[in-house]
VEXFI-818731 format. One record per residue: residue in three letters; x, y, z of N, C-alpha, C, O in turn. Coordinates in nm, 3 decimals, m for minus. Example, Ala and Ser with C-alpha at 12.3 -4.5 7.8 and 13.67 -1.06 7.14 Angstrom:
REM residues 2
PT type     n.u     n.v     n.w    ca.u    ca.v    ca.w     c.u     c.v     c.w     o.u     o.v     o.w
PT  ALA   1.319  m0.569   0.780   1.230  m0.450   0.780   1.320  m0.330   0.780   1.424  m0.332   0.846
PT  SER   1.285  m0.225   0.708   1.367  m0.106   0.714   1.290   0.003   0.787   1.341   0.114   0.804
***
This chain:
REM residues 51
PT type     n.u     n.v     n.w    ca.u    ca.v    ca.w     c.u     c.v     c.w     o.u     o.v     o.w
PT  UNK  m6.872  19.942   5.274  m6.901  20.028   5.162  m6.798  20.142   5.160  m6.769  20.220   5.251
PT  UNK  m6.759  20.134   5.060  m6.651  20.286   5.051  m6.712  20.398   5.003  m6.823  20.403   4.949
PT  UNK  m6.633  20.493   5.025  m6.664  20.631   4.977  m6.689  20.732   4.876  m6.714  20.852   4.879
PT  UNK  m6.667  20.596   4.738  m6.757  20.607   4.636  m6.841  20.554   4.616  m6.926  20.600   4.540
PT  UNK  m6.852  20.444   4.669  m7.016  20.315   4.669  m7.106  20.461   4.736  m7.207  20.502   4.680
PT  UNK  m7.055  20.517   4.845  m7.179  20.557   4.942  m7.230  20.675   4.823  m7.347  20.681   4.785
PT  UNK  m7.114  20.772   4.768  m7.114  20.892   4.685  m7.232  20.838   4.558  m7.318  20.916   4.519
PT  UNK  m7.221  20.706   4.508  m7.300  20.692   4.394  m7.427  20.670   4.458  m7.536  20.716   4.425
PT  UNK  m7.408  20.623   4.517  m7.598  20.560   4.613  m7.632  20.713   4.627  m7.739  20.747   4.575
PT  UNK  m7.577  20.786   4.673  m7.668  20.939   4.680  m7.678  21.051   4.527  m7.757  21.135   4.485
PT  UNK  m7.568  21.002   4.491  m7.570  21.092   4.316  m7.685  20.975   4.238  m7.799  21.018   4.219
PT  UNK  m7.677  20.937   4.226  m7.735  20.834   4.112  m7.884  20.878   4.150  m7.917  20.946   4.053
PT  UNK  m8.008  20.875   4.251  m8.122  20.824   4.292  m8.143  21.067   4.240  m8.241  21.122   4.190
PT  UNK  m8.010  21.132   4.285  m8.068  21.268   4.273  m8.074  21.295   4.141  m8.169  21.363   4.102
PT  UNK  m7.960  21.240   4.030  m7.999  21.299   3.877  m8.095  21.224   3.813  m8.141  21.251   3.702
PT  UNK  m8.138  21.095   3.906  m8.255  21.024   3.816  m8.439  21.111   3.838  m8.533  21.108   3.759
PT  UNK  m8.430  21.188   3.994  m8.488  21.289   4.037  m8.501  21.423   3.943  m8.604  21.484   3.917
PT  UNK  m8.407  21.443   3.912  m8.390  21.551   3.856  m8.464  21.542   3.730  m8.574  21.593   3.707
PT  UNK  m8.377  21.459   3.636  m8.433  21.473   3.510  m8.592  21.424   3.513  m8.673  21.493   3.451
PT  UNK  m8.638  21.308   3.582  m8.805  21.344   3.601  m8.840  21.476   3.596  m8.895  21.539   3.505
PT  UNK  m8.797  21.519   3.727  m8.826  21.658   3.724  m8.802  21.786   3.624  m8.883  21.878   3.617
PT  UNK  m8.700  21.783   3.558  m8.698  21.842   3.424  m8.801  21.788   3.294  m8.821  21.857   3.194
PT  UNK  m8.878  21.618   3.319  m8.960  21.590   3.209  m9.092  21.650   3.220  m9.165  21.709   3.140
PT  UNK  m9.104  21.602   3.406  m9.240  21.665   3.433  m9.296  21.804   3.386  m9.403  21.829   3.331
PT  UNK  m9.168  21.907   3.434  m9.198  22.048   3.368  m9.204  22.105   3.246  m9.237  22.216   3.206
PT  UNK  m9.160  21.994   3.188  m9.172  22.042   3.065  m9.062  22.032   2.928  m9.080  22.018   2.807
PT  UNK  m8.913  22.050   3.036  m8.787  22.119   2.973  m8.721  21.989   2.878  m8.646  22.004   2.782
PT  UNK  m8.777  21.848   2.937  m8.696  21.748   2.852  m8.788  21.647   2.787  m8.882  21.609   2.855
PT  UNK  m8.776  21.602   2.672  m8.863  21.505   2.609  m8.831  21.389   2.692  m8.727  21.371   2.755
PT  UNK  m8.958  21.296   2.683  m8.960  21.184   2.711  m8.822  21.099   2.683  m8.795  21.037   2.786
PT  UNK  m8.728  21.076   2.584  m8.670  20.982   2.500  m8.521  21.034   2.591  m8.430  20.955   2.620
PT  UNK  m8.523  21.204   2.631  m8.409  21.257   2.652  m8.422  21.202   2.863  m8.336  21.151   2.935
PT  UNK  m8.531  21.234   2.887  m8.529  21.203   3.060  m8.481  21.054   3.060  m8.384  21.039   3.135
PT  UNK  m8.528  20.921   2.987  m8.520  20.798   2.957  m8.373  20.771   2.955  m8.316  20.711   3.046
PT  UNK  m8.315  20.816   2.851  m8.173  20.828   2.822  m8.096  20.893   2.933  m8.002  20.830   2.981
PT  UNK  m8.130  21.024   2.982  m8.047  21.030   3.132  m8.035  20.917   3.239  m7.933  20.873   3.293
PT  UNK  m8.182  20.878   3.258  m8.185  20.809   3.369  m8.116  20.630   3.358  m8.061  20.547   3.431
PT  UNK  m8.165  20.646   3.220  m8.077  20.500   3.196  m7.881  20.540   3.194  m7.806  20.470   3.262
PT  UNK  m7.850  20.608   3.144  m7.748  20.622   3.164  m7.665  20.664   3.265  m7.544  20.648   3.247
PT  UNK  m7.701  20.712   3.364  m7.670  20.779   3.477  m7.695  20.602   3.595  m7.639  20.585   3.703
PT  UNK  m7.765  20.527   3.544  m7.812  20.384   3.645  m7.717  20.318   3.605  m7.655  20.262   3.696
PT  UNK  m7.666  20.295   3.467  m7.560  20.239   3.403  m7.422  20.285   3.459  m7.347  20.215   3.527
PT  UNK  m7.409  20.367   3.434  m7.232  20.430   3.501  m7.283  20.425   3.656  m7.178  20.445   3.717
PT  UNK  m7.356  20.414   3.724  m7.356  20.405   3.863  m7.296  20.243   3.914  m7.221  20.211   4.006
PT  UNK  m7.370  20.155   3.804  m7.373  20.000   3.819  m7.263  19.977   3.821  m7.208  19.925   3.918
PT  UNK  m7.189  20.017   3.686  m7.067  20.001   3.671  m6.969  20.005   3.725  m6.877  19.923   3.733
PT  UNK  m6.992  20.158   3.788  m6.866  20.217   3.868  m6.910  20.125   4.025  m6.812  20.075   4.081
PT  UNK  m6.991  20.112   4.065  m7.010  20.027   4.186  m6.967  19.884   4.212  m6.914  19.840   4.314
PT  UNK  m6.998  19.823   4.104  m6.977  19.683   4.151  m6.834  19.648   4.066  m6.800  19.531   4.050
PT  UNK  m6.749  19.770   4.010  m6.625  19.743   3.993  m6.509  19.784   4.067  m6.393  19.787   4.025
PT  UNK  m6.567  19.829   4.229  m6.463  19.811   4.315  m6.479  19.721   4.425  m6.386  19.703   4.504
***
């Protein structure tokens, strides 16, 4: 595993954390946490299994 495989395995799992955590409290609609987390899993996929 290289040293961006390892970098996304730990970024990816914290902004999908996050924005829960921004839905739970309050600060993000449903449609907007959805859309982070899908997109943030997407560019992780991407960028991972294209090196």
């Amino acid at each position: 595993m290289t040293n961006a495989q390892i970098g996304l395995s730990v970024a990816t799992p914290i902004i999908v954390g996050f924005a829960l955590l921004l839905y739970k409290m309050g600060v993000l609609q449903r449609a907007g946490a959805a859309s982070a987390v899908l997109a943030s899993v997407a560019i992780a996929a991407v960028l991972f299994f294209n090196q």
